[in-house]
N, CA, C and O of each residue as an XYZ file, in Angstrom:
616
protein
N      93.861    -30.646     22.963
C      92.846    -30.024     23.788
C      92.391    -31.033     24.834
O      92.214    -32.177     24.415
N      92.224    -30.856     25.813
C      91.674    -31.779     26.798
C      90.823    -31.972     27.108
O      90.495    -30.867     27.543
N      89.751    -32.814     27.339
C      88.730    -33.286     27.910
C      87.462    -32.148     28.630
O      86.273    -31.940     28.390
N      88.393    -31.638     29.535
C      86.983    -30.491     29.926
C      86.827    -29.545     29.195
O      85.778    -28.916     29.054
N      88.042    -29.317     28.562
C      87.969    -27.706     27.398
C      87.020    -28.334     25.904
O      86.889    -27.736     24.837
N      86.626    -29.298     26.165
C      86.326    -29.893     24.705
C      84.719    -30.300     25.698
O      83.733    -29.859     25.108
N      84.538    -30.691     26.409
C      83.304    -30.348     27.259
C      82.347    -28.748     27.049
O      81.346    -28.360     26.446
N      83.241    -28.278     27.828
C      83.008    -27.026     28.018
C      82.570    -25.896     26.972
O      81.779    -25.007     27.287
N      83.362    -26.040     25.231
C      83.236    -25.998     23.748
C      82.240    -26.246     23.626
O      81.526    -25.454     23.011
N      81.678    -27.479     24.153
C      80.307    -28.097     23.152
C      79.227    -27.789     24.009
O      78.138    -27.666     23.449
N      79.270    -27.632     25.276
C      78.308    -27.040     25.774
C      78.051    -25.099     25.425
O      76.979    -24.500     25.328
N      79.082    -24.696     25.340
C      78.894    -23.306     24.486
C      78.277    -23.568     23.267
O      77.242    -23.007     22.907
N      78.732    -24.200     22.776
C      78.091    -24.711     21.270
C      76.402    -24.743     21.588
O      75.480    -24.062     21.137
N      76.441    -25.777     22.506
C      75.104    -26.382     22.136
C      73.909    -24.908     22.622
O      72.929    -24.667     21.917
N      74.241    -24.044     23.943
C      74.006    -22.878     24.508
C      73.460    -21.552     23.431
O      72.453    -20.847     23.376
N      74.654    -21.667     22.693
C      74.637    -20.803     21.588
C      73.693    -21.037     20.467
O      73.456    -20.084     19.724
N      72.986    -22.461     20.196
C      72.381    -22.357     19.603
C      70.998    -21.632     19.092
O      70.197    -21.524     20.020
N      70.571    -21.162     17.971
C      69.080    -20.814     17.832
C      67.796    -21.139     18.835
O      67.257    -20.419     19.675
N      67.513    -22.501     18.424
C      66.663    -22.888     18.838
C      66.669    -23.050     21.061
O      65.658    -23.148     21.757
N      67.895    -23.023     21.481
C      67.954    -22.711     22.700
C      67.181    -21.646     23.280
O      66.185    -21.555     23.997
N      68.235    -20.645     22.546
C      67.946    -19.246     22.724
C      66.475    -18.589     22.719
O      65.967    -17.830     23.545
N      65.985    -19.086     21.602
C      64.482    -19.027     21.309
C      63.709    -19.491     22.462
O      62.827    -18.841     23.022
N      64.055    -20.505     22.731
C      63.331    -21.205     23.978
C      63.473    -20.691     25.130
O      62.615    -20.900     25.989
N      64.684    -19.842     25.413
C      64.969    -19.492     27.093
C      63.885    -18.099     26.741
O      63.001    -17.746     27.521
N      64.126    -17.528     25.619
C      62.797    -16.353     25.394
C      61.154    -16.571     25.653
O      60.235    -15.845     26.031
N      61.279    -17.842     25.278
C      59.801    -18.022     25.626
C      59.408    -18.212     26.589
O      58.382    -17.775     27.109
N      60.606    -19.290     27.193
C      59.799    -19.322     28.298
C      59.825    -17.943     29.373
O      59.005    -17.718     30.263
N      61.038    -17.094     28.995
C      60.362    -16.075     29.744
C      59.330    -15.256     29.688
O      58.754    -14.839     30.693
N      58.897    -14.853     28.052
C      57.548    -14.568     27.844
C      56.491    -15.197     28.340
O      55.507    -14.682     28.870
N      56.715    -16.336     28.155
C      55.420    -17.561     28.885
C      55.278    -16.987     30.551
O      54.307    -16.398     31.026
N      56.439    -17.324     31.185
C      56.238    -16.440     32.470
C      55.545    -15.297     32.762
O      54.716    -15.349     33.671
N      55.769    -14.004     32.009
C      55.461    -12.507     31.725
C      53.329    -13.146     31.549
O      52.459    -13.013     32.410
N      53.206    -13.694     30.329
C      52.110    -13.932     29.890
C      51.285    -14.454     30.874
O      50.130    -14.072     31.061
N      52.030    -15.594     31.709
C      51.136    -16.350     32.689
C      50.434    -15.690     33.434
O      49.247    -15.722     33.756
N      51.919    -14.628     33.861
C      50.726    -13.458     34.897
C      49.825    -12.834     34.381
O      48.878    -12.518     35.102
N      49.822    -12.540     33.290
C      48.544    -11.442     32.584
C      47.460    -12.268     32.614
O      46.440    -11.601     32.446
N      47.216    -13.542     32.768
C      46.273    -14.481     32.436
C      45.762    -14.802     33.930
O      44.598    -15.079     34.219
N      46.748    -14.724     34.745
C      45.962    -14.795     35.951
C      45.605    -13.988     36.648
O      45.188    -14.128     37.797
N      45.781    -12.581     35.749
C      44.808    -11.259     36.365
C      43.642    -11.296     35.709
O      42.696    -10.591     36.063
N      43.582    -12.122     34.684
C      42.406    -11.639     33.972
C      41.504    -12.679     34.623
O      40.320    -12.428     34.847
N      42.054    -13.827     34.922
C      41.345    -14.890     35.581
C      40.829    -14.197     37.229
O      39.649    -14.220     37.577
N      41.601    -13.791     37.834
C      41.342    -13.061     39.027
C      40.745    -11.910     39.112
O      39.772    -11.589     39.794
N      41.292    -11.383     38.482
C      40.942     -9.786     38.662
C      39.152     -9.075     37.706
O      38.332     -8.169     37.847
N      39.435    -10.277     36.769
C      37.878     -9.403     35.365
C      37.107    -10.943     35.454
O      35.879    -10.956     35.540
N      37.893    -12.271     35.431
C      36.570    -13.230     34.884
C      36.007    -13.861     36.540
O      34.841    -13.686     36.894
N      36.470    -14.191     36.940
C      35.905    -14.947     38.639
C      35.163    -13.436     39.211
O      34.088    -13.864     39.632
N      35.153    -12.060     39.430
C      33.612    -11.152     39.792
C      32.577    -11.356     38.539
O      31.372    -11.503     38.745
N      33.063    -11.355     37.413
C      31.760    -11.676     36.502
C      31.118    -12.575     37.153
O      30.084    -12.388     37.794
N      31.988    -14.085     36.951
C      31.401    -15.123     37.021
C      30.382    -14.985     38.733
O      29.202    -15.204     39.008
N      31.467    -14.563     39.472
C      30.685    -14.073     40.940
C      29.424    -13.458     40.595
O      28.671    -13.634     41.553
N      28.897    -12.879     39.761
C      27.623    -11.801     39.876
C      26.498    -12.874     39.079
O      25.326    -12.504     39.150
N      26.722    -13.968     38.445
C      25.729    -15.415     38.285
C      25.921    -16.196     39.225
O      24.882    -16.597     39.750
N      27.362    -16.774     39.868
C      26.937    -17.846     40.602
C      27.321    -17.549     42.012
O      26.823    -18.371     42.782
N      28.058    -16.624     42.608
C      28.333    -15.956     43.634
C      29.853    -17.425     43.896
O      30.292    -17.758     44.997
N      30.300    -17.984     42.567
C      31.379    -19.493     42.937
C      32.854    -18.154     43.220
O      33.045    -17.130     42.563
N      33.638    -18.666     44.367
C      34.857    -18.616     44.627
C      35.455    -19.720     45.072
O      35.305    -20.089     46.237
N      36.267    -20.433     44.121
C      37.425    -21.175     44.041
C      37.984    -21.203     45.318
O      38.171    -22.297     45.850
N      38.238    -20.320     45.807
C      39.764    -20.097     46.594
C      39.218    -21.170     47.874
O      39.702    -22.261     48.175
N      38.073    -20.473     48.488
C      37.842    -21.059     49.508
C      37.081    -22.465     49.501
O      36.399    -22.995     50.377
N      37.420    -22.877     48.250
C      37.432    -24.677     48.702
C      37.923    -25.607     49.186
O      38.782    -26.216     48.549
N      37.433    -26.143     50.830
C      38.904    -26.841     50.916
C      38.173    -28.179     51.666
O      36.963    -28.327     51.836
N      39.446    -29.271     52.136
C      39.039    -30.106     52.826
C      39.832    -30.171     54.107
O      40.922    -30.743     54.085
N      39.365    -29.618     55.253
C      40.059    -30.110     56.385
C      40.553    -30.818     56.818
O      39.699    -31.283     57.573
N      41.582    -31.470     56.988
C      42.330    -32.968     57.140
C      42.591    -32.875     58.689
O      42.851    -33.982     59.162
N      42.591    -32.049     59.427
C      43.107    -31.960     61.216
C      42.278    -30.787     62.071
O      41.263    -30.153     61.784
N      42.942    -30.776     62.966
C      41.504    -30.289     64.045
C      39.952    -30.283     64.491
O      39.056    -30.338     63.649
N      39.776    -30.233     65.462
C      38.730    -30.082     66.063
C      37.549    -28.865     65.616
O      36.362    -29.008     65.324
N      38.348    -27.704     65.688
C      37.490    -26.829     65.012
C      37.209    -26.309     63.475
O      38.099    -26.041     62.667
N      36.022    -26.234     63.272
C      36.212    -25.802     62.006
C      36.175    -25.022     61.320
O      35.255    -24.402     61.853
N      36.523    -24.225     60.150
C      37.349    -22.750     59.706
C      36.075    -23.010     58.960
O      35.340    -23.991     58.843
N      36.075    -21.310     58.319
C      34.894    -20.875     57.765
C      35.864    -20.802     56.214
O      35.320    -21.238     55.199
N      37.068    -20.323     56.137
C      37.416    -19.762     55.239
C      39.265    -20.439     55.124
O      40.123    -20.364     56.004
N      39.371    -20.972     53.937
C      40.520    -21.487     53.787
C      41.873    -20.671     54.970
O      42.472    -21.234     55.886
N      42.013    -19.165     54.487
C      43.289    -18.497     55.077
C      42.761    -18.540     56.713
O      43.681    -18.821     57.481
N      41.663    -18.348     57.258
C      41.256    -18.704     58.768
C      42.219    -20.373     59.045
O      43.321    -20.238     59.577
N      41.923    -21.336     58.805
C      42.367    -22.603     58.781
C      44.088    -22.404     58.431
O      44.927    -22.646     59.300
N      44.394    -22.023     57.314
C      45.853    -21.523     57.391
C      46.684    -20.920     58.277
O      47.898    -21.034     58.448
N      45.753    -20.180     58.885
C      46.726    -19.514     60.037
C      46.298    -20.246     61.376
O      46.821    -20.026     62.468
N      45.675    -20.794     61.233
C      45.430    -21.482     62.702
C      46.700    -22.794     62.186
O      46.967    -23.705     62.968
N      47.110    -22.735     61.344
C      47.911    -24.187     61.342
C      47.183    -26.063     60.961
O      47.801    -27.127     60.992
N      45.925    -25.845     60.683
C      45.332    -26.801     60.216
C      45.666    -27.281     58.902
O      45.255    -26.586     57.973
N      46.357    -28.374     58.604
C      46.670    -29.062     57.354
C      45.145    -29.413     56.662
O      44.279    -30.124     57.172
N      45.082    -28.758     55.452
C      43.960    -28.961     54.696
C      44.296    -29.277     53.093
O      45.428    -29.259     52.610
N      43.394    -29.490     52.569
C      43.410    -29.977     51.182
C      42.898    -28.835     50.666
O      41.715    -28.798     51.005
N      43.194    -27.838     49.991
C      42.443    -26.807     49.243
C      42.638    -26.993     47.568
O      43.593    -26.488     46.977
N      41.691    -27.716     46.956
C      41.489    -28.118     45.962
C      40.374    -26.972     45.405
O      39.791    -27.193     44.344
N      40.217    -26.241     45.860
C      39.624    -24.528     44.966
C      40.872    -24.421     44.143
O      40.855    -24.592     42.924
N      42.265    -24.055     45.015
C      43.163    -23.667     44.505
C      43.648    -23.844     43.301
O      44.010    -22.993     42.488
N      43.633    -25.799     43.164
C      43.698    -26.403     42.242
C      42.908    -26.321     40.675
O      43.284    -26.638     39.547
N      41.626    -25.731     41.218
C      40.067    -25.487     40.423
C      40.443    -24.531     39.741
O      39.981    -24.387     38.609
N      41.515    -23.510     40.341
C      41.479    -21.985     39.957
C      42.966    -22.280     38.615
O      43.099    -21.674     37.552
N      43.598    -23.050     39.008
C      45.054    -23.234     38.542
C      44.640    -23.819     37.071
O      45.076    -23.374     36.010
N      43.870    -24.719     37.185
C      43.341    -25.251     35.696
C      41.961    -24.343     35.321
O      41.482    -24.371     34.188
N      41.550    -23.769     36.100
C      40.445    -22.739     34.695
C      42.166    -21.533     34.262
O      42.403    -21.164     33.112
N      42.798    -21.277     35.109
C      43.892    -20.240     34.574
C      44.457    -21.030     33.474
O      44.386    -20.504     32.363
N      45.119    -22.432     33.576
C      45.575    -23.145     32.349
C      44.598    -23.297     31.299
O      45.058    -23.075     30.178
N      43.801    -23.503     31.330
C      42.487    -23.294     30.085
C      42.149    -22.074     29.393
O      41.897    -22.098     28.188
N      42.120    -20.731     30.242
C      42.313    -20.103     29.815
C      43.248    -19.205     28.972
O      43.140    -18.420     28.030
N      44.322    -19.755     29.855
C      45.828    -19.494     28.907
C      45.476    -20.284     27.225
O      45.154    -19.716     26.181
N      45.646    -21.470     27.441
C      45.486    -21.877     26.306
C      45.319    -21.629     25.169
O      45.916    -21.627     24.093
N      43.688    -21.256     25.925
C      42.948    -20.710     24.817
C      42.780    -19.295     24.046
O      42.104    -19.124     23.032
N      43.485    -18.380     24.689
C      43.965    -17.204     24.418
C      45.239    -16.970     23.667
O      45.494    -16.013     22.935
N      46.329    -18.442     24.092
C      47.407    -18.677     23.423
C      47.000    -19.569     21.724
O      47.764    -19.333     20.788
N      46.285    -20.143     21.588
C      45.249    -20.407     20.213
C      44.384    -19.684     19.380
O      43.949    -19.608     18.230
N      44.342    -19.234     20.393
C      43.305    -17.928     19.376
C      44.783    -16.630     18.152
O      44.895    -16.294     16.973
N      45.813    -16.305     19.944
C      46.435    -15.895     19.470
C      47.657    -16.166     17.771
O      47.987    -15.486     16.799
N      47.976    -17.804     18.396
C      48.298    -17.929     17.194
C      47.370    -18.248     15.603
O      47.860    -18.050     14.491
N      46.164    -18.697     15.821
C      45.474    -18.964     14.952
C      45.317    -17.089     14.326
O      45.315    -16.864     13.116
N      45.217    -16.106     15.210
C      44.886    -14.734     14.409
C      46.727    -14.575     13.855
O      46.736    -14.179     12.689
N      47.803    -14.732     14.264
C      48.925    -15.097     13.876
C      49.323    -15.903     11.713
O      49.624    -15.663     10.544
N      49.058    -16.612     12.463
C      48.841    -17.996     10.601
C      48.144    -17.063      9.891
O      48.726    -16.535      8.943
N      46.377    -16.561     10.288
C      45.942    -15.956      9.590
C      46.597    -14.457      8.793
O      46.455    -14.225      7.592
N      47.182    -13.728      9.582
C      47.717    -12.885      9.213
C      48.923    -13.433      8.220
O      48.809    -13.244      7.009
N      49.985    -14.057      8.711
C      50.704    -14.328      7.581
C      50.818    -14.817      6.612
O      51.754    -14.693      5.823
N      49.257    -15.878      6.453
C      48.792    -16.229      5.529
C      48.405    -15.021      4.181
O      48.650    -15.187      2.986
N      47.817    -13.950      4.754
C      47.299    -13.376      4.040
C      48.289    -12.392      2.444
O      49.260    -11.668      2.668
N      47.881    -12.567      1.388
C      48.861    -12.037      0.440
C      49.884    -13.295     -0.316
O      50.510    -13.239     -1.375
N      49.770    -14.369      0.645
C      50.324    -15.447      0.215
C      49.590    -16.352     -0.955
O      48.424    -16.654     -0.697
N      50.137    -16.831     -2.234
C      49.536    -17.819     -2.662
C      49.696    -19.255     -2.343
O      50.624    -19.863     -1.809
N      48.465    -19.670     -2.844
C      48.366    -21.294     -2.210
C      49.366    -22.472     -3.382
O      49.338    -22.685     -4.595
N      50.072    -22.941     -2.364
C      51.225    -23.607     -3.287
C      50.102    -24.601     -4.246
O      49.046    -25.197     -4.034
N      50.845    -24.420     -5.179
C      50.696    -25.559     -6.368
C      50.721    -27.196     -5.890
O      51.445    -27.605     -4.982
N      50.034    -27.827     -6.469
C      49.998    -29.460     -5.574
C      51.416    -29.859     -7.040
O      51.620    -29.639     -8.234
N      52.075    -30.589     -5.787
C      53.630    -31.032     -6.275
C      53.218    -31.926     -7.775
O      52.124    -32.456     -7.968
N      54.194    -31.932     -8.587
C      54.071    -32.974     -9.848
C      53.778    -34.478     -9.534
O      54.585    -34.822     -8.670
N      53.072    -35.372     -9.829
C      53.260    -36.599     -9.612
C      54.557    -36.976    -10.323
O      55.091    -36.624    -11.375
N      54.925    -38.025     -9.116
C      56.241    -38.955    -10.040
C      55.949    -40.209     -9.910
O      56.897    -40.968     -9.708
N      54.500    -40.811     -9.990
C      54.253    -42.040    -10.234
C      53.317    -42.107    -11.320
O      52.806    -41.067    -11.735
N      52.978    -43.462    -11.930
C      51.599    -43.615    -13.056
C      51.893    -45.047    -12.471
O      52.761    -45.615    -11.807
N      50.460    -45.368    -13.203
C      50.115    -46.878    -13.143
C      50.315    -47.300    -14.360
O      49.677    -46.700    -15.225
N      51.012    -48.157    -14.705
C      51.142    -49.411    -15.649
C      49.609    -49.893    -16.043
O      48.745    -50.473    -15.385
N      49.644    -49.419    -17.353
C      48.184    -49.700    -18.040
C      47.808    -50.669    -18.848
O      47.175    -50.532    -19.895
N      48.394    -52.175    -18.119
C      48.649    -53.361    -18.212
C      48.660    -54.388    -17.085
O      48.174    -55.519    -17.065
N      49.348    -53.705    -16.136
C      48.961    -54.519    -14.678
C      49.136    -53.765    -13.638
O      49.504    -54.231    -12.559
N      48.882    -52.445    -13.846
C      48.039    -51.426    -12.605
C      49.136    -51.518    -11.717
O      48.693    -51.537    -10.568
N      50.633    -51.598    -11.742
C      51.138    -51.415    -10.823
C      51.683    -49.788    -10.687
O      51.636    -49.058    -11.677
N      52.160    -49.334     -9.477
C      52.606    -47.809     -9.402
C      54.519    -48.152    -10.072
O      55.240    -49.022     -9.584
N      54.986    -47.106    -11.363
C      55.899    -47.257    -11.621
C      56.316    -46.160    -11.533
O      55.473    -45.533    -10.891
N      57.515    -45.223    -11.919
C      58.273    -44.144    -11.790
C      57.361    -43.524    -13.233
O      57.112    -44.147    -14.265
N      57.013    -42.191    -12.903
C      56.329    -41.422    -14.065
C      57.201    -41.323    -15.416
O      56.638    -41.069    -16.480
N      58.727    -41.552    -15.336
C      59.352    -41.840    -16.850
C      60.109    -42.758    -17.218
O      61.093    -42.675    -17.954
N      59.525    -43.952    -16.549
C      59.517    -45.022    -16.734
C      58.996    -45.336    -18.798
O      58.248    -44.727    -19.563
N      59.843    -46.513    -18.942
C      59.054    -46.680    -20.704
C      59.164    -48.210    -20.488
O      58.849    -48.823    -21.508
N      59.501    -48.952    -19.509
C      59.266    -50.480    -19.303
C      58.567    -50.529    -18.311
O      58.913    -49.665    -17.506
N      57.426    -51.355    -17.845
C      57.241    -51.508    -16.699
C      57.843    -52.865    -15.992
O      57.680    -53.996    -16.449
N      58.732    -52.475    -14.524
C      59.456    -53.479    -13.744
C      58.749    -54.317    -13.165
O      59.336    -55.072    -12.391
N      57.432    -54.454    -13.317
C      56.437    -55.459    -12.839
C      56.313    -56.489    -14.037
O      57.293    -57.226    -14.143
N      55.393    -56.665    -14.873
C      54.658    -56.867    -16.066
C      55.901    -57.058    -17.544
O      55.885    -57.992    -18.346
N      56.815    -55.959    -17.542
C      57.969    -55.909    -18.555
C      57.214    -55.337    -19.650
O      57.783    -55.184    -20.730
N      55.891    -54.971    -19.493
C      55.831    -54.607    -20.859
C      56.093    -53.082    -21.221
O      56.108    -52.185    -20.379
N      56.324    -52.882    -22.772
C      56.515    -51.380    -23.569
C      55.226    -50.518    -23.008
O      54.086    -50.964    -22.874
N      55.636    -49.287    -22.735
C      55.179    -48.216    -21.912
C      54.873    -47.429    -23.270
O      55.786    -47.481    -24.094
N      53.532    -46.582    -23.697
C      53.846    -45.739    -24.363
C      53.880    -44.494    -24.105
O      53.306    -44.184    -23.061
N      54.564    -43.295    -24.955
C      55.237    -42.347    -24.069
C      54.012    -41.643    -23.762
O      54.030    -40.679    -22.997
């Protein structure tokens, strides 16, 4: 077999795997999800928040050129003025925060559910004891201790 066909194999291989696959899903869900999060950020939580603080993000900016000055970020945009609009930025991380935290909640109601009906595992057997002679940790069926040498009783 030659070189690229044995390339080419292991990259199918590696393609084909589970955990790939899983991942190219998410992240397209993640995509799908992002948008739902930035309607809710746009569309239901920034007019709430508008009707306490009257704050819009969008139009925060810093003018970096011209003479005149814009009232409103997209005014400045279309005139061609290079600006800093760090609203934008403001808006991009309350949307990542909010994702987040909707993505935590979600899985935490997730665990909970599959938790439920489940019993709580048993705590594993010990396989150590202490040597009740010179307190060292030995193997639990141990009958010498490899520290000390002395007779173990059972």
């Amino acid at each position: 077999m030659s070189k690229g066909n044995g390339f080419v194999a292991e990259f199918k291989k590696f393609i084909m795997k589970g955990n790939v696959m899983d991942m190219a899903v998410g992240v397209i869900i993640g995509g799908a999800f992002t948008a739902i999060v930035t309607s809710l950020n746009k569309d239901i939580l920034t007019p709430f928040l508008g009707l306490f603080g009257g704050m819009d993000f969008s139009n925060f900016f810093i003018q970096l050129t011209g003479d005149t000055k814009y009232a409103t970020l997209a005014e400045a945009q279309e005139a061609g003025v290079a600006v800093l609009a760090y609203g934008n930025f403001i808006t991009a991380v309350i949307n990542f925060l909010i994702t987040a935290f909707v993505i935590f909640c979600l899985v935490k109601f997730i665990n909970k559910i599959n938790s439920i009906g489940k019993k709580p595992e048993a705590p594993a057997a010990p396989t150590t004891k202490k040597c009740p002679y010179c307190k060292s940790e030995i193997a639990i069926d141990a009958v010498k201790c490899p520290h000390c040498t002395s007779d173990l009783q059972k």
